[in-house]
Structures are given as structure tokens and as C-alpha cells.
N, C-alpha and C positions, 0 to 999 in steps of 0.2 A: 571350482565354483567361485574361489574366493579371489583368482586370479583373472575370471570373467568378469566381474561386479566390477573389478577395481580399473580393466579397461575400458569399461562402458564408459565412466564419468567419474569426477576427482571436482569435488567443492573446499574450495580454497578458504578456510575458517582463518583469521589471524586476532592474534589476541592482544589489548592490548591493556595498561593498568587503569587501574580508576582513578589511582593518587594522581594529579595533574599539579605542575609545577605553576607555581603565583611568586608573586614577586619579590624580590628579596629573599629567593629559595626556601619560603616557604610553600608547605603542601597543605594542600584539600582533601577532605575525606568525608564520606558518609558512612557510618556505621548503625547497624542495627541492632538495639538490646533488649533484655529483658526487663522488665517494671518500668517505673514510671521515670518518663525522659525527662521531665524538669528534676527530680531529687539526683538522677545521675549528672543535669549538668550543674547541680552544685556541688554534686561531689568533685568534679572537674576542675572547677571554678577553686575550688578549696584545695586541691591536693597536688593539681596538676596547672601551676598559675601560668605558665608557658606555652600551655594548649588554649586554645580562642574559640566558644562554642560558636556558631555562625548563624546557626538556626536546631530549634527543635521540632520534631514531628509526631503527632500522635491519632493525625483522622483515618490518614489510611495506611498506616505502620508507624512502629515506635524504635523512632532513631535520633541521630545527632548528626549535623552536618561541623565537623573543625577542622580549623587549621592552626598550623604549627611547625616547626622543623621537623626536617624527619626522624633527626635523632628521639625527640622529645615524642614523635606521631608513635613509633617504635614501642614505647613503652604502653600505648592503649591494649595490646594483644595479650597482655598479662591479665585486663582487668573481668571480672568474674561476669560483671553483667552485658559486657560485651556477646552479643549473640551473632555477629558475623561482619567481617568485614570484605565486602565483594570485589574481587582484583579481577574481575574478568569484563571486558566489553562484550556484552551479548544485543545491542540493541543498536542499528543502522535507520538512520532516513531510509526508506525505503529504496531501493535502487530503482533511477527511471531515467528514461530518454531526454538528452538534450537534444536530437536531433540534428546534431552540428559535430562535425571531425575537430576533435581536440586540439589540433594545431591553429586551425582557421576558423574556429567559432568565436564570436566577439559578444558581446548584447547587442539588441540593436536600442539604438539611441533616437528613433522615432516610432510612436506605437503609431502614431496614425495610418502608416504606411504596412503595418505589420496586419492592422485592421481590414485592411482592402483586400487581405489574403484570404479567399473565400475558404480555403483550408484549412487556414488557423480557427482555435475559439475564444473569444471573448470571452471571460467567466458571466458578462452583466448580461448575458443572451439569456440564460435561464431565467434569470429575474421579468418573470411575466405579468408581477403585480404592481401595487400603488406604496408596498412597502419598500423600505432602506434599512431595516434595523438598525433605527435610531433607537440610543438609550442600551443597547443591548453588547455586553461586557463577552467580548469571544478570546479562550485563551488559545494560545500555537504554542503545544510542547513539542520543540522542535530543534534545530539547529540556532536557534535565533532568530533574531531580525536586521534588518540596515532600514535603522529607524530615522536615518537620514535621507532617507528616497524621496522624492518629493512625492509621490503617493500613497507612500505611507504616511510620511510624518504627520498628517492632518490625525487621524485615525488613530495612531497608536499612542497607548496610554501611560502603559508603564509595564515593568517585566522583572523578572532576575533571572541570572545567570547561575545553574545548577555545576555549570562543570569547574569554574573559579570562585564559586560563590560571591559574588558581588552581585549588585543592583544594575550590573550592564551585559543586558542579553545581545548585544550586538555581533553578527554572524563572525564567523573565525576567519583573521586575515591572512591574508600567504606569510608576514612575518611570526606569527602564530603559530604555525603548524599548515595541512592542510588546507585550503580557504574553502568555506560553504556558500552555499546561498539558496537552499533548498526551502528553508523556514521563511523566507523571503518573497517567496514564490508561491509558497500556501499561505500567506499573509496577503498578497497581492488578490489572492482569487478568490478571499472573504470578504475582504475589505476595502481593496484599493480606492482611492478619493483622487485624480487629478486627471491625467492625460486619457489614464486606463481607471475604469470602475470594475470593482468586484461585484459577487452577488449580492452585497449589503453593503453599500459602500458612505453607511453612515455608522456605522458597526464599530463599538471601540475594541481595538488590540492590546493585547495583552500578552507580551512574548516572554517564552521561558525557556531561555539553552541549554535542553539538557544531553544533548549530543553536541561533544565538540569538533575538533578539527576531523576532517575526510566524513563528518559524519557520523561519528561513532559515541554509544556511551551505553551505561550499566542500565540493569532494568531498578536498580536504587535512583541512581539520577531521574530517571525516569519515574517514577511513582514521586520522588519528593518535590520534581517539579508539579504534578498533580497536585499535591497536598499544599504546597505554594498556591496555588491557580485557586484552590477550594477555600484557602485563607483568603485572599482577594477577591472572595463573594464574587466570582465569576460568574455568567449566565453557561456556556457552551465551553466546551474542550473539545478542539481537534487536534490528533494524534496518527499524524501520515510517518509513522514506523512501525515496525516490527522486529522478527524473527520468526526462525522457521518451528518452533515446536506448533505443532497442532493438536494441544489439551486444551482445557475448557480452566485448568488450576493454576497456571500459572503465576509468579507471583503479580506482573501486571494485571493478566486478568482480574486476579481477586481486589486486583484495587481499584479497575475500573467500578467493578459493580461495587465497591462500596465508595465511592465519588457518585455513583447513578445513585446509592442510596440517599445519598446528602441533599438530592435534587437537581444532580446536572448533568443535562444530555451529556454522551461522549461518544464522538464521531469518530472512526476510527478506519483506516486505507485495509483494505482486505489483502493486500500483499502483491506481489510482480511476477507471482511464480508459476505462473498457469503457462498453457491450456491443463494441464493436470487435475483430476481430483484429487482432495486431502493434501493442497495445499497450502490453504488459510494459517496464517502462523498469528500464533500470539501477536500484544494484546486481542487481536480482533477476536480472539476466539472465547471473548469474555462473554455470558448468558447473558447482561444487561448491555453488551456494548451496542452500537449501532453501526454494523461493518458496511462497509460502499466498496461497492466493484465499479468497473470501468468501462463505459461505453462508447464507442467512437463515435464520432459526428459525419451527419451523413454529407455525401461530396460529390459534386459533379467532376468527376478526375481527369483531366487531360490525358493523353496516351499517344504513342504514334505507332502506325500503322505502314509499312514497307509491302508495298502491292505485289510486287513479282515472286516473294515470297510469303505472300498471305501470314505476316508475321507483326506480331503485336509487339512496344517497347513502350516498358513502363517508365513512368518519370518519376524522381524523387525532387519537388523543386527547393533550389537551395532558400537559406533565409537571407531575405531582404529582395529577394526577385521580382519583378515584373510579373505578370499572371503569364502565362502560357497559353498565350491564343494567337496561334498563327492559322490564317483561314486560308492558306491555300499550299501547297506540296513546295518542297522546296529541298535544293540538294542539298547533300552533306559532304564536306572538305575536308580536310586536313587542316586544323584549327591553328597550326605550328606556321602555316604557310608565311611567306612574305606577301602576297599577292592573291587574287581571285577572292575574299571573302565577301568582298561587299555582296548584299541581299541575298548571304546562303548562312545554313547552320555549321557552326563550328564544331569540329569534331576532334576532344582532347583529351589525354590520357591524364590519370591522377596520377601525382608522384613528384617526386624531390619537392625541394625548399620553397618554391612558389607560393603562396597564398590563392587561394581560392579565387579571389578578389582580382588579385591581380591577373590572373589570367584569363579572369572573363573582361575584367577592362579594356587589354591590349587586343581582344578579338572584338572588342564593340567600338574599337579606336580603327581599326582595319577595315570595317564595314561590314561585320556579323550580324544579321538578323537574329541569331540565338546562339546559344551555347549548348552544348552537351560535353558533360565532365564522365568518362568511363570510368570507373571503380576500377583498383588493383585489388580489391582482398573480398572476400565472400560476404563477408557484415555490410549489409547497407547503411549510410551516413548519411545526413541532413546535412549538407557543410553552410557555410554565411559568405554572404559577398558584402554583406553591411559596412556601408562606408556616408558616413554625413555628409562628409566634406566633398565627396565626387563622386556620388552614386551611380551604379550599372543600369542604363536603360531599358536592357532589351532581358526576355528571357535567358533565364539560368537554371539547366537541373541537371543531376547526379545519375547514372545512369548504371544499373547492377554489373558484374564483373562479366556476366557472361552474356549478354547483350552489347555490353560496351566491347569484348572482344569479336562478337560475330559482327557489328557495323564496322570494323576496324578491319578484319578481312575483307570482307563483303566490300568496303572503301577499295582497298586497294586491287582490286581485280573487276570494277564494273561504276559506273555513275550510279550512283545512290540518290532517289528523291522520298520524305517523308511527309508522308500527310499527319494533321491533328484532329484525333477523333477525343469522345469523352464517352467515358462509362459515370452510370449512376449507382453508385454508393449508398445501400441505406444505412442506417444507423442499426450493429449491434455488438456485441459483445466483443471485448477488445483481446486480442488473445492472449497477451501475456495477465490479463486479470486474474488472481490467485481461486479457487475454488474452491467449495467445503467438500463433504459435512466435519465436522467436529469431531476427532474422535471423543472416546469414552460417553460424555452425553449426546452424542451423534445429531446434535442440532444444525440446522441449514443456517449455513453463512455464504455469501454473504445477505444482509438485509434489504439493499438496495443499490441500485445502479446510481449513475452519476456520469458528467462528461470527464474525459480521463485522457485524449490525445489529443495531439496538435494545441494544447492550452498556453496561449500567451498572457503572462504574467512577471510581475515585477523580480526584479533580483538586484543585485546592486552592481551599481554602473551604469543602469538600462533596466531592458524588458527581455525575456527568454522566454520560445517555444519549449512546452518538457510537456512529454506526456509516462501517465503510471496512475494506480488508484492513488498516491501522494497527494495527484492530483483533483483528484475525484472526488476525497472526502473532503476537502475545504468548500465546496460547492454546496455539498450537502450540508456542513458547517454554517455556509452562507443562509441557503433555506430556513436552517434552523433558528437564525435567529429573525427573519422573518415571518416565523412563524411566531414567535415570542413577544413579537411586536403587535402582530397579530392578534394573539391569544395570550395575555402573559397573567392568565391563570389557571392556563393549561398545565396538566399534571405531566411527565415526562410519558407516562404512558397513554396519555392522549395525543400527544409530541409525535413519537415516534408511530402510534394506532394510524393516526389522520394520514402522513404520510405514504406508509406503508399500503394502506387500504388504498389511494386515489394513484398509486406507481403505474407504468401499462408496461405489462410483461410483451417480452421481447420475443418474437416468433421467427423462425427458421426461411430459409427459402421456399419451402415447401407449405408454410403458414402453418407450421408445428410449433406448440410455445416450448422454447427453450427450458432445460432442464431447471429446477430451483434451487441447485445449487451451484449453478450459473449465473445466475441473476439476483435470486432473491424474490422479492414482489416485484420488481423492473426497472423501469426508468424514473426517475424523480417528477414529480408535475406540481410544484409551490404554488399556483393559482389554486387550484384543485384541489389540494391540501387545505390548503385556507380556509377551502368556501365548502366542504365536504358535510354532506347530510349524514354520512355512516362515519362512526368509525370502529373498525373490527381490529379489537385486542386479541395478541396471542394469535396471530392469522398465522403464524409456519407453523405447521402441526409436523413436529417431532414424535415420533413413536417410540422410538428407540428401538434395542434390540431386542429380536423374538425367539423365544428358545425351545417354549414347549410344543409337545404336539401340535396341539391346539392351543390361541392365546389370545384374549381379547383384550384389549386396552382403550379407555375412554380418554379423551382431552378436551377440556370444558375452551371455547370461545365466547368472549364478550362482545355483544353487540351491542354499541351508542350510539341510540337517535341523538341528533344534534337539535332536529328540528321540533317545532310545535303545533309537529300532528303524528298522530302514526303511522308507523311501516309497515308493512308486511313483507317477510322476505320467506323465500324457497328456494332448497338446493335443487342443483340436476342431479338425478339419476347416473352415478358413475355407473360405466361399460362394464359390464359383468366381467372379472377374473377368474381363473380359476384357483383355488384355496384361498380367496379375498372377497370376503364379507363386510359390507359397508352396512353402518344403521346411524341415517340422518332422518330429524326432524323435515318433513318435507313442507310445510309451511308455519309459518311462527309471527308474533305481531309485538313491535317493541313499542310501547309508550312513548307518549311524546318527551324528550329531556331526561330520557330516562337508559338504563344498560340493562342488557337481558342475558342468562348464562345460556347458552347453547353446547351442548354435550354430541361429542363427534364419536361416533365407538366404530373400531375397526376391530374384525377379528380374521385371525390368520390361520390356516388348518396348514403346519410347515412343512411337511412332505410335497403336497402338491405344490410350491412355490420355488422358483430358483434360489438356490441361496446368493446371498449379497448383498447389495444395495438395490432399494427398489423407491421410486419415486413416481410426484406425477401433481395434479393438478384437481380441485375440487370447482364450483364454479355457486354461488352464491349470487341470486337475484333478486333486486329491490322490483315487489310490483308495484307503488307507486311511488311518486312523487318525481324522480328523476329519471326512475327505471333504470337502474345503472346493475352494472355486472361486476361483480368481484370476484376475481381467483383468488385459490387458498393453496399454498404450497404442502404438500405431504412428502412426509419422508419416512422409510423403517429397514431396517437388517433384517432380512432372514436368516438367522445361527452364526453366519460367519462376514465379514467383509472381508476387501483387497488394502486393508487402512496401512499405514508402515508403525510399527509396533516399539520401533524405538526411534528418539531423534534427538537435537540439539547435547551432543556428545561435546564438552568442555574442558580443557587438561591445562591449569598453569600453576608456577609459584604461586603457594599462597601470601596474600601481602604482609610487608616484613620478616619473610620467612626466607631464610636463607638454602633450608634442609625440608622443606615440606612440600609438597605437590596437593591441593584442591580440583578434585574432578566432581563431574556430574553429569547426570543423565536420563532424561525423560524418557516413559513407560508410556503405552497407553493401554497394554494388557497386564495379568498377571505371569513373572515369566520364574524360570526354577534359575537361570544364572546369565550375565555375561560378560561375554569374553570380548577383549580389547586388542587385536592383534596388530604388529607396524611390520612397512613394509617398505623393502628401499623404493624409490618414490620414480627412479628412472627406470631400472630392471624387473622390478615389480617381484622381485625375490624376498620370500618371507625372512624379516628379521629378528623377531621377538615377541612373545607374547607381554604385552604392558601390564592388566590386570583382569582378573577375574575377579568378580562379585556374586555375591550369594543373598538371598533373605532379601527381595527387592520387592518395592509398592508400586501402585501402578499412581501414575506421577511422577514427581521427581526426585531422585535419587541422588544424594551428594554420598562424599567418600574424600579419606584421605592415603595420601602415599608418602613414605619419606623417602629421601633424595638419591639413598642408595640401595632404593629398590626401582628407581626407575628406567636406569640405565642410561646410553649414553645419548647424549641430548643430539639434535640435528630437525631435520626436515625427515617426516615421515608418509606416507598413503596409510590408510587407518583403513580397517576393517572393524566393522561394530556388531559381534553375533547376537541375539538372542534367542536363549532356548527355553521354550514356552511350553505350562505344563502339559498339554496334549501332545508333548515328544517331537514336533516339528521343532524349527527353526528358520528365523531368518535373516539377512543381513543387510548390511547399508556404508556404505564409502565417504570417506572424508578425508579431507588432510590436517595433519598436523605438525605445528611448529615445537619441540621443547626445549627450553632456554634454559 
């Protein structure tokens, strides 16, 4: 079994430290203690004159951020009210699509051209109203910013930089480390002000680096760039990262919701890890957060079509291309040729040193009506032909490995002619969108949709396509502060209510609405929002899990007229189940200006019912005034789920510790023990058992190892058992490095 797991799939975790080297070989740290953080940084200040406190924190955790040499940093491990210092990177920019083969992806250095690409999205398309969120303070805990962009810099206000501690959040440069520009990019599609407008593009920015080089940083950096942002009387936090635990206790999580307690939205990417359920990873998985999934825009898509073999060939069009409208059949050549191209499509293989660029240039210098680039490897790419100076006229696209190899034979053994047809594209769920529900409180994530591919936006240098919810939730960021502009004495729970209630859930090809934990309440609609007569609080009705026999559980919904007159509103009659008893108010009348509780009680008899996951849709109608229809998302377990019961497995030095190993590891059941087994990582031949743990909570579970109990360091395959007290078990794969 444990030899099958580990050849299905191998997730490459790498670890790296928190102390980040500053200048003059000095180091940065955050630490986390006990009692009060000003009396310990006098004690610092007093005892420890070598050490530099840099900032304290105390809204949403009590810590110190300093620097100092390392010799002198060395000596904090000793001190008593030290309660932890965290050496492990656990928290990534989201991972998402450039679209563009690494070699030959450039920015492109004209958005207006990038604009005409009926593919691409504009983040200021969604902007349906008369607002700009002026006046309204947006932070990006992020990679940073390049606040020197000429679309940012109108906009952006001020920020710090969590990973050097300084007052300069500006994205990580190749001499640096890694180079980013991911923070730059969800700053673009809140806010942008010049060539390219965001969703609010009068919106001030507020950037905070708390992930450095490649992307990477602590969930400490993280929460104290929070607590930063909550210091600077911010209105909105967007938070396009994550990780893979899917608890609801995380330490992010808890500090979402207490940032949402202080009064400020916090917009949050729902993850990259879909199509799967019980994907959603931390932060999003926070009760008060407001997670965004990702929708794709819908597309008239070019395609071409090969008659004699009734065969369809999709196109991937490169960035900075011409549109692909060729109206009439045309052959396809050997793109390499010296001769015959003019008025045919060029037919080329990817590979060696070439640029992109260049090779569609020299076929549109030859007389190419178009290009087509075949794929050597299975991953499809978005590559760039973007060039200022001497742009590619004619069509350019990418073409999958194994189409570009059957045109390639089919070339050489017959005349080849290809027509351009188009399929229509609706808009829905994007597949790599992460998915809920949540373990332990088993709440539906994510909240809401948003645009999330093909999104052009700022980075530095330029403009880049990148699609992911990264992208997603700064849109929703954008709305947000539109609606603030809007309403800016709207309660957070009116914020997110108004939204959520006017979304339009996403339906199937078959006009089935989409699971809710696919979606959320649906697509975003900021006009609608704005101008919304209802808004219904607490609209995902979570049940949670159902154990007894028989088991009833009520969940109260708030309903707010906005207007002044009253409403009347009626449920529909859900479809009989069988062991599923519904008892709804079937009609009710809210006051004008007024909120009304409405009480939902479901009861469950659990034999009769599959056990699992069980979902579905309620449907709430206003009889007058707009007459509008609102779905309410439901969700409930019957006795058992498919959930994965342990996850975010973490093994390094602990910091300044030369002899000690810091692990940890996330529950989301109660289990009786587990076991940590390594495995050589090419032969898949068991090595060693690392460690066994006993006495564990459901949450997160830290531990320590000393150095010669760990055995001998290298690259590992990890197997992660857990055995749970109803005597099963089960397990989960990862790799690991130990230094």
C-alpha cells in the first residue's frame, strides 16, 4: 500500500529559513512570546543593547519583529518569554499560470494591444458602476510591489516590507534572490491608474512583502504584515496565498478573523489545487474570511478544423499575437522551408535556442499568413512573441504535442489545407479552482467566484497575462472597495451579505447549478451589490456533521430590507428526500429598514441517507418589489466523509539550533498515533522509520527531535500514517529534504 501511494504522486515541500540576511550581515527575525510585547522590548532594549527591536505586535499575535547579528540573534533562544521562533517557510504566492514558456516570455510593453485580445481580461470590465474607490485604503499582503510602474505609482501609498523589515516593500530582484512580481499583479487588478485600470482604479495601495524571494515566507510574516496593514487604519486586505492545510484553526486563519474583528474585510484566493474536493488550504479556510474561486471568461475561441479527417486542432494563441481570423482554408508547409510560404501557414517544431519571436518573424519575413508552433512536451504553454521594436503581424499559436505531431506526419505524406471555425465558450468554473468544504467545521468555501484567467495586469517591466484565484481575489478586493465607497457605513457583514446574496450561481451544461462547494454563492455582480434590496446574512448553511440516529439542527438566517417598504418573501418546497426533512417558514414579511431572523431546521433520520457529503441548493423568493430569486447554499455529513485526515507535514532545524529538529502536523480528526516513515526517493525502498507520535489533538500538532535521533540527512519520499481511533488508518505522500 505504502509503495502504491508513494508511486501515484510525490509533492515536492522545500524548506527554507525565516532569518533573512540585511545588510551588513545582519539578520531579521520575528518571534513570538508570552506577555506583554512592549515590557519585553524593554527588556531587550536593556539587556540585549546589540539586538534592534524593529516593530511590536499585539492585535493579532504577541510578538517582536529584530535585528541583529547572528551571533547576538543566537542568544534570544535562551530567553523565557520567548514562545517560538518559526524557521520554516510554510506560506507561497499562490502558484498560477503565466501562460508563457520560460525561456521566451517577456512582459509585453503595450497593454493597448494586449487589450484587443478578445481572450485576455481586463480587471476594469467588471467595474459595472459609477464608482472608483476613491478614498478607500486597500492593503496587498503579498510579494510586494514595483511601485515604480507607471500604474501603480499614482495609487500606491505607502507599505513595509516584512521579510527585511524596512519601509521598502518593493518586489524581490534577480540580485536578491529569486525575482517576484506576483504582488504587482494583484495590485494592478485592484488598483491600477494609467495605460491599464484595475477594478477601482482610484483605490489607494498599501503594499506589505511578506513573502520574499521565489515567493516564499512564514505564516509569522504573514499575520504581522496583517497587523502592519490593521496599524495603517487600512479599509480591505487582499491575501492571494496560501497553503495546503484545510482546518478552519490555523494560525493565519485565527488571525484573519480577528483582523475581520477589528473591522476589515479580508479577501482571500481560495487556492490552485482543484478540480478536487477538500482542497481549500489555509488562510482561506478562516470562518470570517471571504475566500474567491475562479471563473473563466467566456470566449469565442478560434479552432481549426482538417476536413478529410473530420478533425479538430486547438489553438493556444501566443502573447502579443494578432487575433486568429483566417476566413478561408489555407495549406500548411513546412515552416523551416527556404521557399513556398507566402499566403500558407507555417508549420514548426518547438525546440533548441530559438525564441519564439524569432521564429514567427522569419516565417512572416518569408510570406506566412500564420504560424503554428507544435509542442515537444505534454504541458501546454502560452509562449510571447512580444516585441515593441518590430512586432509579428500575422497570427501566432501553440499547438498541443500531439496534434502538432499528427499535422507533422499528416504534412509529410499528403497536402494539408486548414479552415478556422470558432466554438463558443461560456463562463464557468475554472479547473484548477481549489474546492471546499472545510474540514472539522465543515463550512462551504469557497464564498464567491471572481475572474481568475487569462487576467492582464501590471508586473514590472510591463503588463502579464497570469491566471489562478491569486487572481481572482483582487477583483473581489477591487468590488470591495467599491462597495465601501458606496456604503461606507456598511457593517462587514452587510459587505460581504449584499454581495453574496446578488452572486449568480453557475449552472452546468445541462442547466444543473453547480455544486456549492464549487462556487460559493457564484459569480461576483458589483452593480447589483450596490443597489441590492435584500441582503441575506449567513446564506451557506453549514450543518455540519450528523451522527445520531435521528438528528435535527436549526440555523438562523438574517434577512435585511434595505428598502422602505416591505417584503414578503417564500421558500420553494425542496424535492422530497428520503431520510431528509426540511421545516421552512413558507412565507414571512421583513419591515421596511429593518433585519428579520429566519430559522432553517433540517432533520436527518441517518440510516436512510448515504453516508458523506451531501449538498445542494435552497431557493428564496422576494414576492414583491424586484421579485428577485435567491439560492442558499446547504451543506451536511452524514457520520462519515472522504476528507484527508492529516496534512501540512513540516521537518527542519530548529532556528539556531545546531542539535534539534522542529516538526509538525495537522489533524483534522482525533487519531490514537502517527507514524513518519522515509523512503529512498528513486527505488522507493523503505528506509526508516523518522518518528512516531502519540497523545495528538485534532489541529496542529508540533514536536521536537534531537539530531541524533533523526538519522542520516539526504532527500527522502515520506509516507504520513495516521491511525484513527475507530482502528482504520490512512495515509498521504510527500517529500522531504533533511539538512
Amino acid at each position: 500500500m505504502r509503495l502504491y501511494l508513494l508511486i501515484i504522486s510525490a509533492i515536492l515541500i522545500v524548506f527554507f529559513p525565516l532569518s533573512v540576511q540585511a545588510e551588513d550581515d545582519l539578520q531579521s527575525i520575528i518571534i513570538e512570546v508570552d506577555g506583554d510585547p512592549e515590557e519585553h522590548k524593554k527588556y531587550i532594549e536593556s539587556y540585549h543593547p546589540y539586538i534592534e527591536v524593529i516593530e511590536t505586535y499585539e492585535l493579532l499575535f504577541n510578538g517582536l519583529a529584530i535585528q541583529g547579528d547572528p551571533k547576538h540573534l543566537e542568544k534570544m533562544e535562551s530567553l523565557e518569554f520567548i514562545k517560538a521562533i518559526h524557521s520554516v517557510q510554510t506560506y507561497q504566492a499562490l502558484p498560477f499560470s503565466n501562460l508563457s514558456d520560460s525561456k521566451d516570455a517577456a512582459p509585453i510593453t503595450d497593454p493597448s494591444k494586449a487589450m484587443q485580445d478578445e481572450n485576455l481580461v481586463t480587471p476594469s470590465t467588471l467595474n459595472d458602476t459609477s464608482y472608483t474607490g476613491k478614498g478607500v485604503k486597500v492593503a496587498v499582503i503579498d510579494t510586494g510591489i514595483d511601485y515604480e510602474h507607471p500604474d501603480l505609482a499614482v495609487n500606491y501609498r505607502s507599505g513595509f516590507d516584512l521579510v527585511d523589515l524596512d519601509d521598502d516593500p518593493m518586489e524581490t530582484k534577480a540580485e536578491q534572490g529569486m525575482p517576484t512580481l506576483h504582488g504587482s499583479h494583484v495590485s494592478g487588478i485592484i488598483a491600477a491608474n494609467g495605460d491599464l485600470q484595475g477594478v477601482a482604479p482610484d483605490a489607494e495601495i498599501y503594499a506589505y512583502r511578506a513573502l520574499g524571494p521565489g515567493g516564499a515566507g512564514t505564516s509569522v510574516q504573514v499575520i504581522a504584515a496583517m497587523e502592519q496593514a490593521a496599524r495603517d487604519d487600512v479599509d480591505v486586505m487582499n491575501l492571494s496565498l496560501g497553503n495546503t492545510v484545510n482546518g478552519p484553526d490555523y494560525p493565519t486563519s485565527v488571525a484573519v478573523n480577528k483582523a475581520v474583528e477589528l473591522g476589515i474585510p479580508v479577501v482571500i484566493a481560495n487556492g490552485n489545487s482543484g478540480p478536487n474536493n477538500w482542497t481549500v488550504g489555509a488562510p482561506a479556510t478562516a470562518t470570517k474570511a471571504f475566500s474567491v474561486g475562479a471563473s473563466t471568461n467566456p470566449q469565442n475561441v478560434p479552432f481549426l478544423y482538417e476536413r478529410l479527417e473530420d478533425k479538430p486542432i486547438a489553438l493556444q494563441m501566443m502573447v502579443g499575437s494578432e487575433a486568429w481570423n483566417l476566413e478561408r482554408p489555407y495549406p500548411v508547409v513546412d515552416g523551416q522551408s527556404d521557399m513556398g510560404l507566402r499566403g500558407k501557414i507555417a508549420l514548426l517544431k518547438r525546440g533548441g535556442e530559438i525564441p519564439f519571436y524569432e521564429l514567427a518573424k522569419e516565417a512572416e519575413n518569408k510570406g506566412a499568413k500564420a504560424v503554428l508552433i507544435a509542442n515537444n512536451e505534454e504541458e501546454l504553454v502560452r509562449g510571447s512573441i512580444e516585441n515593441a521594436e518590430d512586432p509579428v503581424s500575422i497570427p501566432v499559436a501553440m499547438l498541443s504535442q500531439e496534434d502538432g505531431e499528427w499535422l507533422l506526419k499528416e504534412k509529410e505524406e499528403r497536402s494539408l489545407f486548414l479552415d478556422t471555425s470558432y466554438q463558443e465558450v461560456a463562463t464557468t468554473i475554472a479547473p484548477f479552482s481549489s474546492r471546499g468544504p472545510v474540514t472539522v467545521n465543515w463550512n462551504i468555501k469557497p464564498d464567491i467566484l471572481a475572474p481568475g484567467t487569462n487576467i492582464i495586469s501590471t508586473v514590472p517591466g510591463g503588463y502579464q497575462a497570469l491566471q489562478g484565484t491569486s487572481m481572482a481575489a483582487p477583483h473581489v478586493a477591487g468590488v470591495m472597495a467599491l462597495m465601501k465607497e458606496a456604503h461606507p457605513d456598511w457593517s462587514i457583514e452587510q459587505l460581504y451579505g449584499a454581495i453574496e446574496t446578488t452572486a449568480s450561481p453557475l449552472v452546468s451544461e445541462e442547466g444543473k447549478l453547480l455544486d456549492p462547494i464549487i462556487q460559493g454563492m457564484g459569480i461576483i455582480q458589483p452593480q447589483k451589490a450596490i443597489d441590492t434590496e435584500t441582503i441575506i446574512h449567513d446564506a451557506q448553511l453549514a450543518f455540519g456533521k450528523i451522527e445520531d440516529y435521528n438528528e435535527t439542527k436549526t440555523l438562523e438566517v438574517e434577512i435585511e430590507n434595505t428598502t422602505n417598504q416591505d417584503q414578503t418573501y417564500s421558500f420553494d418546497i425542496p424535492n422530497k428526500q428520503r431520510g431528509v426533512t426540511w421545516n421552512l417558514p413558507q412565507s414571512f414579511t421583513v419591515k421596511k429598514q429593518e433585519t428579520k431572523n429566519i430559522p432553517i431546521e433540517l432533520s436527518i433520520t441517518t440510516p436512510q441517507v448515504d453516508k458523506g457529503l451531501h449538498q445542494g441548493w435552497l431557493t428564496l423568493n422576494k414576492e414583491n418589489g424586484d421579485h428577485a430569486s435567491y439560492q442558499l447554499p446547504y451543506l451536511f455529513i452524514n457520520q462519515a466523509a472522504e476528507n484527508p485526515k492529516a496534512m501540512g507535514f513540516e521537518f527542519s532545524l530548529k532556528t539556531f539550533s545546531e542539535d534539534s529538529f522542529a516538526y509538525n502536523i495537522y489533524l483534522t480528526e482525533k487519531a490514537k498515533r502517527v507514524e513518519v516513515d522515509l523512503y529512498d526517493p528513486q527505488s522507493l525502498l523503505f528506509n526508516r522509520t523518522l518518528l512516531v507520535a502519540e497523545d495528538l489533538d485534532v489541529g496542529m500538532n508540533e514536536g521536537e527531535m534531537k539530531k541524533s535521533e533523526v538519522g542520516k540527512p539526504g532527500q527522502y519520499a515520506v509516507i504520513v500514517t495516521v491511525y484513527l481511533e475507530d482502528g482504520t488508518y490512512e495515509s498521504y505522500e510527500t517529500m522531504l529534504f533533511i539538512e
